[in-house]
FIKOLZA-1660 file (N, C-alpha, C; in steps of 0.1 Angstrom, whole numbers, plus 5000, padded with zeros to 4 digits):
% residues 81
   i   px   py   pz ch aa at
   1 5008 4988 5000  A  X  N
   1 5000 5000 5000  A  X CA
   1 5009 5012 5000  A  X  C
   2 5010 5024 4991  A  X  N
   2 5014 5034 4988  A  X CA
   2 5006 5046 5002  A  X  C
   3 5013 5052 5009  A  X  N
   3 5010 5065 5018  A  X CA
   3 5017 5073 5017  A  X  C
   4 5010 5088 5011  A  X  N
   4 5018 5096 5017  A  X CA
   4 5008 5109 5021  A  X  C
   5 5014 5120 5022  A  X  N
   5 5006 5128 5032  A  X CA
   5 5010 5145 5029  A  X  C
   6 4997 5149 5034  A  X  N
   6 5005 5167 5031  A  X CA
   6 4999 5170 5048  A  X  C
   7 5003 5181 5052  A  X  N
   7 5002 5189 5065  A  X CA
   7 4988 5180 5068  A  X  C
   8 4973 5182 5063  A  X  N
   8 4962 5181 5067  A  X CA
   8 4957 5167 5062  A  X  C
   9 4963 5158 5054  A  X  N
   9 4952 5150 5045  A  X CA
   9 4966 5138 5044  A  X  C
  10 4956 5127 5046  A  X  N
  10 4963 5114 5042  A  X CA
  10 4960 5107 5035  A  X  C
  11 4971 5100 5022  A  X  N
  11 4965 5094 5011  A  X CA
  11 4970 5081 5011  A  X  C
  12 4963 5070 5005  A  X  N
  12 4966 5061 5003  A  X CA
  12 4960 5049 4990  A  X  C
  13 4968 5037 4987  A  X  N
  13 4961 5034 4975  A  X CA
  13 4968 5021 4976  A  X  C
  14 4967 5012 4964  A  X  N
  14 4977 4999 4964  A  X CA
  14 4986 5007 4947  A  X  C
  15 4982 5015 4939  A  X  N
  15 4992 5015 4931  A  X CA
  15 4993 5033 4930  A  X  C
  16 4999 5039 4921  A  X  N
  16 5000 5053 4920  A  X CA
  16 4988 5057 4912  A  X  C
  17 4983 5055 4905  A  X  N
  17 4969 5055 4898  A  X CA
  17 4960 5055 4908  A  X  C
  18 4956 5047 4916  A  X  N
  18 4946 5046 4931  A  X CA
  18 4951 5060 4939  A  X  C
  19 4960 5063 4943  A  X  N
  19 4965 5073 4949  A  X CA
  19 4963 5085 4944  A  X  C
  20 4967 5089 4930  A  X  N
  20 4964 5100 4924  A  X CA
  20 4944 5096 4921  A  X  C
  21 4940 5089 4921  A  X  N
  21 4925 5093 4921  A  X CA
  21 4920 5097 4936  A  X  C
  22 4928 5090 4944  A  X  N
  22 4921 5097 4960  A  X CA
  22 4928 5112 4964  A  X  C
  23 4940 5117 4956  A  X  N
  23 4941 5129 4960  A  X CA
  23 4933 5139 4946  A  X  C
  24 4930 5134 4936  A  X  N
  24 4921 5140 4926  A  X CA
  24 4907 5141 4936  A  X  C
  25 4902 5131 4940  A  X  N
  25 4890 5132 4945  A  X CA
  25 4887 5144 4957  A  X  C
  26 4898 5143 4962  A  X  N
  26 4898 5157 4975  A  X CA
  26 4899 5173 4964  A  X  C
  27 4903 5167 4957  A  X  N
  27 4904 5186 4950  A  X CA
  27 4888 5184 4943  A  X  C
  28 4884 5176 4937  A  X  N
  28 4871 5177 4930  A  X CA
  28 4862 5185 4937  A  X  C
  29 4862 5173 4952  A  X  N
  29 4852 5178 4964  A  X CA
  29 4851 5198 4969  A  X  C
  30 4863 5201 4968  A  X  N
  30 4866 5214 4964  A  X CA
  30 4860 5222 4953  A  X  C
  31 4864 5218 4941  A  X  N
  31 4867 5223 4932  A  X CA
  31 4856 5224 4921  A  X  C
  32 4855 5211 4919  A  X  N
  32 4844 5204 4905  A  X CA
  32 4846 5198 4891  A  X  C
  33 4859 5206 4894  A  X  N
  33 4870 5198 4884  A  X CA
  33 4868 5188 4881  A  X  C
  34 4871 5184 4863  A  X  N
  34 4870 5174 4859  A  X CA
  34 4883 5169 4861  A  X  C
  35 4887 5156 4862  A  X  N
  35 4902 5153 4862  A  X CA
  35 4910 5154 4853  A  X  C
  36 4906 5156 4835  A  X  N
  36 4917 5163 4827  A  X CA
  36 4920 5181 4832  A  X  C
  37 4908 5184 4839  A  X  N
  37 4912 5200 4840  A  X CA
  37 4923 5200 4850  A  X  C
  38 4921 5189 4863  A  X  N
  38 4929 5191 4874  A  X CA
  38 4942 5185 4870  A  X  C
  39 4943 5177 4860  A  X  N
  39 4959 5174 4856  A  X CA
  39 4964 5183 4847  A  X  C
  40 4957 5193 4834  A  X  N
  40 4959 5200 4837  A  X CA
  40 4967 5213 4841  A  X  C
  41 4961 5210 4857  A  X  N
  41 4961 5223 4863  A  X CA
  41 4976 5222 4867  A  X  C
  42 4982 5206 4876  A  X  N
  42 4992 5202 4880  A  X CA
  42 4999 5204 4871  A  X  C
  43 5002 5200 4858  A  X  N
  43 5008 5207 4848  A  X CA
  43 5014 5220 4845  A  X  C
  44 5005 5231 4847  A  X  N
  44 5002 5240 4850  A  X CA
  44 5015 5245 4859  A  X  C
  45 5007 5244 4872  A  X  N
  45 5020 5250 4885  A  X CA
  45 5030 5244 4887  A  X  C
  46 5029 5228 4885  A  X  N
  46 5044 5224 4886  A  X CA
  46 5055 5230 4872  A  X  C
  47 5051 5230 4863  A  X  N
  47 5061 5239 4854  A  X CA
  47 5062 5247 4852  A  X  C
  48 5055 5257 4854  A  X  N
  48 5058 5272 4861  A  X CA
  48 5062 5282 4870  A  X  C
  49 5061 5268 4878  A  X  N
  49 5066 5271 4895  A  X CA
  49 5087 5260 4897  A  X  C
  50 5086 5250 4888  A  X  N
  50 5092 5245 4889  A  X CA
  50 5099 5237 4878  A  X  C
  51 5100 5246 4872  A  X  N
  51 5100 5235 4857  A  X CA
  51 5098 5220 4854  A  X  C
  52 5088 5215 4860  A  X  N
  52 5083 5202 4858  A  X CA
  52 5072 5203 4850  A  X  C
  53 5078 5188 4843  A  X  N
  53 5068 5186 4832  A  X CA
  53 5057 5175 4836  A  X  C
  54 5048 5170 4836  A  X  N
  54 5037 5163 4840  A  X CA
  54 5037 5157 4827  A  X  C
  55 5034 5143 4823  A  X  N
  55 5030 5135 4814  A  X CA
  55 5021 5136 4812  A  X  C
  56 5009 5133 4800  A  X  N
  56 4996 5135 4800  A  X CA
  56 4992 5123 4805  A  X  C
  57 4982 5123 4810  A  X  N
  57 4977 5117 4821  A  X CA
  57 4971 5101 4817  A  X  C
  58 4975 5100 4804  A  X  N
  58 4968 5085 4805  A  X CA
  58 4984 5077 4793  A  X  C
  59 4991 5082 4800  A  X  N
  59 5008 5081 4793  A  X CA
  59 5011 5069 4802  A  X  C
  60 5015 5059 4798  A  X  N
  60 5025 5050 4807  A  X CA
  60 5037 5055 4819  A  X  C
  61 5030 5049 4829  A  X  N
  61 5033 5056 4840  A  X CA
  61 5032 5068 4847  A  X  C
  62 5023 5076 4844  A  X  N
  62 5022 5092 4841  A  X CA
  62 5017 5093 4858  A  X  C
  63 5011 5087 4863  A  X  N
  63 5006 5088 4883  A  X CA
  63 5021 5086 4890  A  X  C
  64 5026 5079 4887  A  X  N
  64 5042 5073 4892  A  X CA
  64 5051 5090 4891  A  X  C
  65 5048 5092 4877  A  X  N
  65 5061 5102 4876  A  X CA
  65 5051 5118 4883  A  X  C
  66 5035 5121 4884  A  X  N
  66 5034 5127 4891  A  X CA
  66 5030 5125 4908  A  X  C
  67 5035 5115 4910  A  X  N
  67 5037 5113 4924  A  X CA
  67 5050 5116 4928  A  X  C
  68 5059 5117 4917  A  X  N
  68 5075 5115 4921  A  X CA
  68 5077 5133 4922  A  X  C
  69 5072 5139 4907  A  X  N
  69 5071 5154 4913  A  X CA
  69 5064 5162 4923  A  X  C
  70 5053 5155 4932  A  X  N
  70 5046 5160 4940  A  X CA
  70 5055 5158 4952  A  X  C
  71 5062 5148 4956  A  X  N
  71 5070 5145 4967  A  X CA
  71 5083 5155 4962  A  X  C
  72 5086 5156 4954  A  X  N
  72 5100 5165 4952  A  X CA
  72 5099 5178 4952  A  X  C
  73 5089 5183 4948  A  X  N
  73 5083 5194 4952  A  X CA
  73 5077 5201 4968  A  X  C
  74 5077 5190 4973  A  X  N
  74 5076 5192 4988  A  X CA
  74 5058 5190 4986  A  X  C
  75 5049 5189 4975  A  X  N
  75 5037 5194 4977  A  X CA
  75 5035 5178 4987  A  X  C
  76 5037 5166 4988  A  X  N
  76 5034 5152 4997  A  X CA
  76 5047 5148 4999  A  X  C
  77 5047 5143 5010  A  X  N
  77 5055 5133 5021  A  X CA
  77 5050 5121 5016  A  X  C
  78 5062 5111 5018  A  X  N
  78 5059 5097 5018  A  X CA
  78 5055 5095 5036  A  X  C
  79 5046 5085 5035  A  X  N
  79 5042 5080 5050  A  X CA
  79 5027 5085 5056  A  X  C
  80 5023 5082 5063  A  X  N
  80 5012 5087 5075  A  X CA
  80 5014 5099 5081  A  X  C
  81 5000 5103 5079  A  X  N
  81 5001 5115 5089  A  X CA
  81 5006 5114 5101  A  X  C
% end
C-alpha cells in the first residue's frame, strides 16, 4: 500500500493511479473539476513554479512520475500523517 501525506490529509492506494484518484478526489470535492482539467492544472503550476513537466495523464506511468514530482516538490510526504 502506497502512503503519503500533506500537512492536513492522508493518502493512500495499492498503486499510484489509486493514489492519484484519491488525491484528485479531494480537489474535486473542492473544486468540480474534471480530472483532465485538474491534471491540467498540476501541469500548470508544477512547470511554472518548477519547471516540471507532467506526462499527459493517460501516458504509461504518468501517476508514478506525478507522484514523484509531488513528493520532490515538497507538495506530499511519503508516510502517515
Amino acid at each position: 500500500m502506497l502512503s503519503y501525506r500533506t500537512f492536513f490529509t492522508h493518502y493512500a492506494g495499492a498503486t499510484p493511479e489509486e493514489l492519484i484518484q484519491a488525491i484528485y478526489a479531494d480537489a474535486k470535492a473542492g473544486t468540480g473539476v474534471s480530472f483532465e482539467e485538474w491534471w491540467a492544472y498540476q501541469d500548470d503550476v508544477w512547470s511554472s513554479k518548477y519547471n516540471k513537466t507532467i506526462p499527459v495523464f493517460n501516458a504509461p506511468d504518468a501517476a508514478r512520475k506525478l507522484l514523484d514530482i509531488l513528493v520532490d516538490v515538497g507538495a506530499l510526504e511519503p508516510g502517515e500523517k
